[in-house]
C-alpha positions as a printed Julia matrix, in Angstrom:
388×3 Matrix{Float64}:
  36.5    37.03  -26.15
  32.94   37.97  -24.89
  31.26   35.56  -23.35
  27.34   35.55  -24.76
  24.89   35.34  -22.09
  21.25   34.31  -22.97
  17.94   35.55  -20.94
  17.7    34.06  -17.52
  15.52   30.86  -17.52
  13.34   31.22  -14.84
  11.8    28.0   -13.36
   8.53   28.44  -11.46
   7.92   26.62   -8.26
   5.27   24.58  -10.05
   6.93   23.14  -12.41
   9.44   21.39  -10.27
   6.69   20.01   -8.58
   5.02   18.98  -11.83
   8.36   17.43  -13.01
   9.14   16.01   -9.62
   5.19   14.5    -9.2
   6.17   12.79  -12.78
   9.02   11.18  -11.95
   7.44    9.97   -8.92
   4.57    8.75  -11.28
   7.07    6.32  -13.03
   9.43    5.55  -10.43
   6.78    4.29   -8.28
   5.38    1.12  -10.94
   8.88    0.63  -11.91
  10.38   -0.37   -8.28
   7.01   -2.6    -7.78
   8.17   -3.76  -11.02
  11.54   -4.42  -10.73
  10.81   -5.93   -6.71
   8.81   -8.67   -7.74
  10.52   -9.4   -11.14
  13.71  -10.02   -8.87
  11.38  -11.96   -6.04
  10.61  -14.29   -9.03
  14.17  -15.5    -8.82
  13.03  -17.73   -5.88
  10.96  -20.49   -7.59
  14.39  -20.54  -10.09
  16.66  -21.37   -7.09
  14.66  -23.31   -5.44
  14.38  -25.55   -8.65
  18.28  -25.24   -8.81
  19.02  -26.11   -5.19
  16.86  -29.16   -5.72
  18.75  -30.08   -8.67
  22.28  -30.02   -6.34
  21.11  -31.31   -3.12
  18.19  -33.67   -3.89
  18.15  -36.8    -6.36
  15.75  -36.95   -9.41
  12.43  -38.2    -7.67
  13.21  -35.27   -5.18
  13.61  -32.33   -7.53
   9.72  -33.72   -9.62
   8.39  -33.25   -5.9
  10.21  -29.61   -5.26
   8.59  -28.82   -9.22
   5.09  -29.96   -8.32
   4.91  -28.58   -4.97
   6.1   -25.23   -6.0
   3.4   -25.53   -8.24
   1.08  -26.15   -5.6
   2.15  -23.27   -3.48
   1.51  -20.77   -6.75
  -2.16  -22.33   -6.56
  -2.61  -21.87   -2.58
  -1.45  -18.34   -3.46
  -3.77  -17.67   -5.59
  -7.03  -19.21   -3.68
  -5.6   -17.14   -0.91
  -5.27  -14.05   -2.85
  -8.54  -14.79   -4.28
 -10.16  -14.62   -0.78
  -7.96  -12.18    1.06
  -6.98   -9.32   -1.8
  -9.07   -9.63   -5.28
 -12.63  -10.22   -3.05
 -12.06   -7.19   -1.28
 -11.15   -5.47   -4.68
 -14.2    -6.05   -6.27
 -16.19   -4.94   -3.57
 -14.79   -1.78   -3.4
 -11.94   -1.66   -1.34
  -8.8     0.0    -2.08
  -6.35   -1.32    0.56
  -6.82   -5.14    1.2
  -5.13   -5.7     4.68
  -3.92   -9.06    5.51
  -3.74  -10.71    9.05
  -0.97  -11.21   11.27
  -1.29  -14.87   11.8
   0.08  -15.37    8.38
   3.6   -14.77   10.23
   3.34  -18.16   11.74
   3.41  -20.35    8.87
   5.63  -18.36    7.32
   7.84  -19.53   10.04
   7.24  -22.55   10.35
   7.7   -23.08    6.62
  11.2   -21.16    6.76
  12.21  -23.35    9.81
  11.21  -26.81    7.73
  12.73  -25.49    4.39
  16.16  -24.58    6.26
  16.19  -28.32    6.77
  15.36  -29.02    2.49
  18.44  -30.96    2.44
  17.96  -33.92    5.39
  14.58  -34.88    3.24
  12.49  -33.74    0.59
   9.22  -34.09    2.75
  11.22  -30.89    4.61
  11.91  -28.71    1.76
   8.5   -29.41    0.33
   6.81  -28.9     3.23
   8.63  -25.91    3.75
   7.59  -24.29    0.14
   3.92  -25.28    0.4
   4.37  -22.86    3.94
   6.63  -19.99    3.17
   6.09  -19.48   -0.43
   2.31  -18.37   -0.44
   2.83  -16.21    2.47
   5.66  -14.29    0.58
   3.69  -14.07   -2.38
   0.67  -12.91   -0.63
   2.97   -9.76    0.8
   4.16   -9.01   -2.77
   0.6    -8.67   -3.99
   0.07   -6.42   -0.96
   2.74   -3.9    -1.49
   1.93   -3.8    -5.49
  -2.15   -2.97   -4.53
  -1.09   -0.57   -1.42
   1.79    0.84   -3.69
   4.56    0.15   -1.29
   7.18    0.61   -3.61
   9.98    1.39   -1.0
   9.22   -1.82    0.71
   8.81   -4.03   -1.98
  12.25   -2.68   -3.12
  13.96   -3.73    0.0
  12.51   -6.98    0.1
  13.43   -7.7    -3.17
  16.57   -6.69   -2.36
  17.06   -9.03    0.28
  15.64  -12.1    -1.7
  17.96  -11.39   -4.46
  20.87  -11.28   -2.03
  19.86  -14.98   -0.65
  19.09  -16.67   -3.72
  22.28  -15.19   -5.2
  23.87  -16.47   -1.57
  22.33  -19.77   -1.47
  22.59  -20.86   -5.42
  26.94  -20.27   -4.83
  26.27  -22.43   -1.6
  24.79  -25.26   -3.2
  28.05  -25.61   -5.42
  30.28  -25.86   -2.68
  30.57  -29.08   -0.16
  28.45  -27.66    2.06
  25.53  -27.5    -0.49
  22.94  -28.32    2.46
  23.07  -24.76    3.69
  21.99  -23.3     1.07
  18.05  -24.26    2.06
  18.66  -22.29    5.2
  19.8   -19.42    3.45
  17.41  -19.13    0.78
  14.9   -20.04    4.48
  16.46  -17.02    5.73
  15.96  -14.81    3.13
  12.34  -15.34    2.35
  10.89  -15.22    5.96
  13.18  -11.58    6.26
  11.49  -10.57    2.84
   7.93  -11.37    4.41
   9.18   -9.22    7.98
   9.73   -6.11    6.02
   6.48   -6.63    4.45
   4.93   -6.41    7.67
   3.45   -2.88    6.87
   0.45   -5.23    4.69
  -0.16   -7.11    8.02
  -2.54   -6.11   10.56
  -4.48   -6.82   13.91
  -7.82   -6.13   12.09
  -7.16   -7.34    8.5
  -9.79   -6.56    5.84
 -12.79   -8.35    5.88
 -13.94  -11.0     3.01
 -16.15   -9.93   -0.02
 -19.72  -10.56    0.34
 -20.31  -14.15   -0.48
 -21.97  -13.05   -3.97
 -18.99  -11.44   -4.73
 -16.06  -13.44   -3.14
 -17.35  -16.77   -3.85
 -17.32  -16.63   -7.74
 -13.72  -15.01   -7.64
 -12.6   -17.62   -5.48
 -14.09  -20.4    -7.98
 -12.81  -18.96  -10.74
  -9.02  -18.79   -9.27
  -9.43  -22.41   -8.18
 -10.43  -23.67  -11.82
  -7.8   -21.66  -13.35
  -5.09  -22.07  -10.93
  -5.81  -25.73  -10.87
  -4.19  -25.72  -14.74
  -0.42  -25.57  -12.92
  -0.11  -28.14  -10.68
  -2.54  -30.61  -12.77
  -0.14  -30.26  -15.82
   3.31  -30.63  -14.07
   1.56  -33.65  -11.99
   0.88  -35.14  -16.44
   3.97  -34.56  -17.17
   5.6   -36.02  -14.51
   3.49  -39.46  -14.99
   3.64  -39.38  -18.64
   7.09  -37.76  -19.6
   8.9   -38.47  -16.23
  10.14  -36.82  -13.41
  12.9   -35.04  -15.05
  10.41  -33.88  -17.91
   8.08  -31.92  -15.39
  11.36  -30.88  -13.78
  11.98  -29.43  -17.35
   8.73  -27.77  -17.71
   8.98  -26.33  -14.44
  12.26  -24.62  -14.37
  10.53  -23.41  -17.93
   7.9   -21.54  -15.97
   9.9   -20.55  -13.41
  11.8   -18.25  -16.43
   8.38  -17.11  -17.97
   7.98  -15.71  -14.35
  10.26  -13.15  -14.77
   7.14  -11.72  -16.97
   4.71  -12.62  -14.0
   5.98   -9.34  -11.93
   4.67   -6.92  -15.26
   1.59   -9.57  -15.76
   0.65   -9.39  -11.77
   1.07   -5.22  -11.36
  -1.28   -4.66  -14.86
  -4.44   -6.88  -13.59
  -4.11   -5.7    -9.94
  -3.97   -2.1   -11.23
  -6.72   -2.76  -13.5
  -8.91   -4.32  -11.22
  -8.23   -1.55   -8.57
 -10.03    1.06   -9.93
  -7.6     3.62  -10.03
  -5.31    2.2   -12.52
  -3.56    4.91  -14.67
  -2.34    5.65  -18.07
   1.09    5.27  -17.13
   0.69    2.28  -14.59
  -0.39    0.69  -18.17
   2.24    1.95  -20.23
   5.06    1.1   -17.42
   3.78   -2.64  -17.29
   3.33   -3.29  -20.77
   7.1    -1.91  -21.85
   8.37   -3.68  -18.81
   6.58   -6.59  -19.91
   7.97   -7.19  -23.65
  11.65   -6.09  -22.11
  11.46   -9.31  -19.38
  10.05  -11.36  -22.96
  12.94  -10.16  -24.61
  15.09  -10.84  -21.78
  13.5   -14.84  -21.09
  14.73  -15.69  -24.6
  18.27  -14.11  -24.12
  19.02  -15.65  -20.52
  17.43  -18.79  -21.93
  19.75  -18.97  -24.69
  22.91  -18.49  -22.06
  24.71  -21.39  -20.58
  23.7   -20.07  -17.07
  20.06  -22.08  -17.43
  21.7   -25.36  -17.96
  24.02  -24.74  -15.27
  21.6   -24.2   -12.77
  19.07  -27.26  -13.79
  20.92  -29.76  -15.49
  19.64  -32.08  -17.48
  16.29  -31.24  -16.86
  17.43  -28.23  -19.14
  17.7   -30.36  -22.53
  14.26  -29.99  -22.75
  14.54  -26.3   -23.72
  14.65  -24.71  -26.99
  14.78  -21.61  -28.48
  11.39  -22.56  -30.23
   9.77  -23.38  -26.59
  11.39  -19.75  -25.61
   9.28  -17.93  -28.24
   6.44  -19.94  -27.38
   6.91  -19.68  -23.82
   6.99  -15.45  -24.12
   4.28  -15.41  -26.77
   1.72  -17.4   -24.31
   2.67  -14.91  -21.75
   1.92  -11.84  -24.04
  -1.61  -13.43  -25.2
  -2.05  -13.43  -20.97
  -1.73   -9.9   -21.22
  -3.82   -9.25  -24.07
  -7.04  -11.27  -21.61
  -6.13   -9.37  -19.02
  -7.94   -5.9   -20.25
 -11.73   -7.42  -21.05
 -11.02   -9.95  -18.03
 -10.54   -6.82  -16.04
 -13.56   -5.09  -17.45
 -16.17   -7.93  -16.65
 -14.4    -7.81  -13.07
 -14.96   -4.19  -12.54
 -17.99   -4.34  -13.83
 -19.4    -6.85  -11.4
 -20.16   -9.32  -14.22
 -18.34  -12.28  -11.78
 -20.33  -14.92  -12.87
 -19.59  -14.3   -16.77
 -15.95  -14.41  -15.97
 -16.24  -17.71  -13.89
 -17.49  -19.48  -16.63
 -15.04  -17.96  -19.7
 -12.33  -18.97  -16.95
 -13.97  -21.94  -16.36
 -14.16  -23.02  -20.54
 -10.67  -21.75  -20.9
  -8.8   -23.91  -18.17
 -10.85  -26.46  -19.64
  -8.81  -25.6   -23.1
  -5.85  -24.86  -21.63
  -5.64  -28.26  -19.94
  -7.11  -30.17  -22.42
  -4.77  -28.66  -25.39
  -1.53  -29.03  -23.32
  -1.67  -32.31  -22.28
  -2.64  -33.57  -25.35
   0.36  -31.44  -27.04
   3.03  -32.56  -24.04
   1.37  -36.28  -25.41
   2.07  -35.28  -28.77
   5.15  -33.14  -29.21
   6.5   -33.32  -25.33
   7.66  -30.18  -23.09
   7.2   -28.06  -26.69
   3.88  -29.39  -27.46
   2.68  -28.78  -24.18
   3.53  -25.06  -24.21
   1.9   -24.8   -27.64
  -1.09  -26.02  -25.92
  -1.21  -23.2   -23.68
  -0.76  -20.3   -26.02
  -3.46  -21.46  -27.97
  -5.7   -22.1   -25.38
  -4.92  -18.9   -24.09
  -5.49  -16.99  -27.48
  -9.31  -18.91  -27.58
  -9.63  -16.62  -24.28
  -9.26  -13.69  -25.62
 -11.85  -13.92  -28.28
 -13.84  -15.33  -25.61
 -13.39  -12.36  -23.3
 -14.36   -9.97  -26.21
 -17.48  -11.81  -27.28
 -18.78  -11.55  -23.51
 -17.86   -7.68  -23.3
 -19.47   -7.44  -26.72
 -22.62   -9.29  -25.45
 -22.87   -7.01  -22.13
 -22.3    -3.43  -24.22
 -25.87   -4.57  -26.66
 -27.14   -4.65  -22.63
């Protein structure tokens, strides 16, 4: 039997370029992606290892100070990364001092389980600086690096969470320690002797208020909670967050792109696809008995309603982010201080009068509704600035 050859297929030079330069294209978001979805695993042990090593008063302090370490992030980032943004630079730098309290906060957090003031202490240290890094590599586009120190986070967390079920539950602080100072070494490529310089102050100083109104919504809730509900309640609403940050990775890349000025179609399409799959996923890992495993008690006060509210606030996020984003790049700073400033106003207004209400659920609902106010908000000021 003949075997039936058909014409050659000849493949040009360019095209594997072209098709190599597209898979590039893609790979590139989805590594950022995928890095700091997996470095959101840390708030999630942390909340865990507290809930092992540290009694009930002690794991409300380990919820509200990683809340206040997300905040000090964000000022920081404010300053040191979205200031320089909006004035035009590409590649924020950051300094090398921030190794030190890095370390510092690695060597008090190794120590989490002698006292609480340690591991607190500790997070309020380490955690910004690692989160600062992240934001680095996802604006310089360090996808190699990011991938590697996710990597290495993962490998802790996943290290220290087995540790704290075992008698010597105490080490797991200094592995988890470990692991976050060696995921802020490999991001050393963001540091540098002559890190970028702040915005101009008509520029940086509105970002920065903004970030500290909004940010301020966090810690301020968890702090309500805790008074009102009890310890164990903002403990709840915590570890809560902590598994709506698994959609914080998608949420972070698409307004960092966006503000950057050379966001793409497909750094849009990546984050937004990635962002519904880590929805989809919150609800399924929510549902599994891994979450009340790792928590607790403090895990009753899940449901698979709060689950579907938890991912739809998260999606209405997204939907701000686009005409937040446009004012930004537009220069229009001052506009979006004060729709940030109305909405965190809403946001904490409705949610603590829903956690009042209707507890860990109510306060959720709070937030997606103060959160969908935004939006309209955010389109009735781009409206407004297009009759300009």
């Amino acid at each position: 039997m003949d075997l039936q050859l058909g014409p050659p297929v000849i493949v040009r030079e360019g095209q594997i370029v072209s098709a190599t330069a597209t898979i590039t294209r893609f790979a590139r978001p989805v590594l950022l992606l995928a890095g700091s979805g997996i470095s959101a695993i840390i708030p999630i042990a942390t909340l865990s290892i507290a809930t092992q090593t540290l009694g009930t008063s002690g794991q409300g302090v380990v919820a509200l100070t990683l809340a206040v370490a997300a905040y000090a992030a964000q000022l920081t980032g404010a300053a040191l990364i979205e200031g320089p943004l909006a004035a035009g630079e590409r590649e924020p730098s950051l300094s090398w001092w921030l190794i030190l309290p890095a370390a510092v906060g690695a060597a008090l957090l190794a120590f989490g389980a002698v006292n609480m003031i340690f591991a607190a202490t500790g997070v309020l240290l380490l955690y910004p600086v690692l989160e600062l890094t992240r934001v680095s590599c996802v604006v310089r586009n360090q996808a190699r690096t990011e991938a590697r120190s996710a990597a290495t986070i993962a490998a802790a967390a996943v290290a220290a969470l087995l540790l704290s079920r075992t008698p010597v539950s105490g080490s797991a602080w200094a592995v988890l320690a470990l692991g976050g100072f060696a995921a802020v070494l490999l991001r050393r490529g963001t540091l540098s002797g002559r890190p970028t310089r702040p915005a101009p102050k008509g520029i940086g100083r509105p970002i920065i208020a903004e970030t500290a109104v909004t940010g301020s919504v966090q810690p301020l809730l968890v702090a309500v909670i805790s008074a009102v509900l009890g310890p164990l309640a903002a403990v709840g609403f915590r570890a809560l967050t902590s598994l709506g940050s698994l959609m914080s990775p998608a949420l972070g890349f698409l307004r960092l792109r966006l503000l950057s000025h050379n966001a793409g179609r497909t750094d849009r399409i990546v984050a937004l696809t990635l962002l519904v799959v880590f929805g989809v996923a919150v609800v399924v890992v929510g549902e599994t008995p891994l979450l009340p495993a790792l928590f607790g008690e403090a895990w009753e006060y899940s449901s698979y309603f709060v689950l579907i509210v938890l991912v739809a606030w998260r999606l209405v996020v997204a939907a701000a982010t686009f005409p937040f984003a446009q004012l930004r790049r537009e220069g229009r700073t001052t506009t979006v201080l004060a729709v940030r400033t109305v909405t965190s106003i809403l946001l904490l207004v409705f949610s603590v009068a829903g956690a009042h209400w209707y507890g860990v659920t109510g306060a959720f609902t709070g937030l997606l509704l103060a959160e969908a106010i935004s939006v309209l908000l955010y389109r009735w000021a781009l409206a407004r600035s297009d009759d300009r």
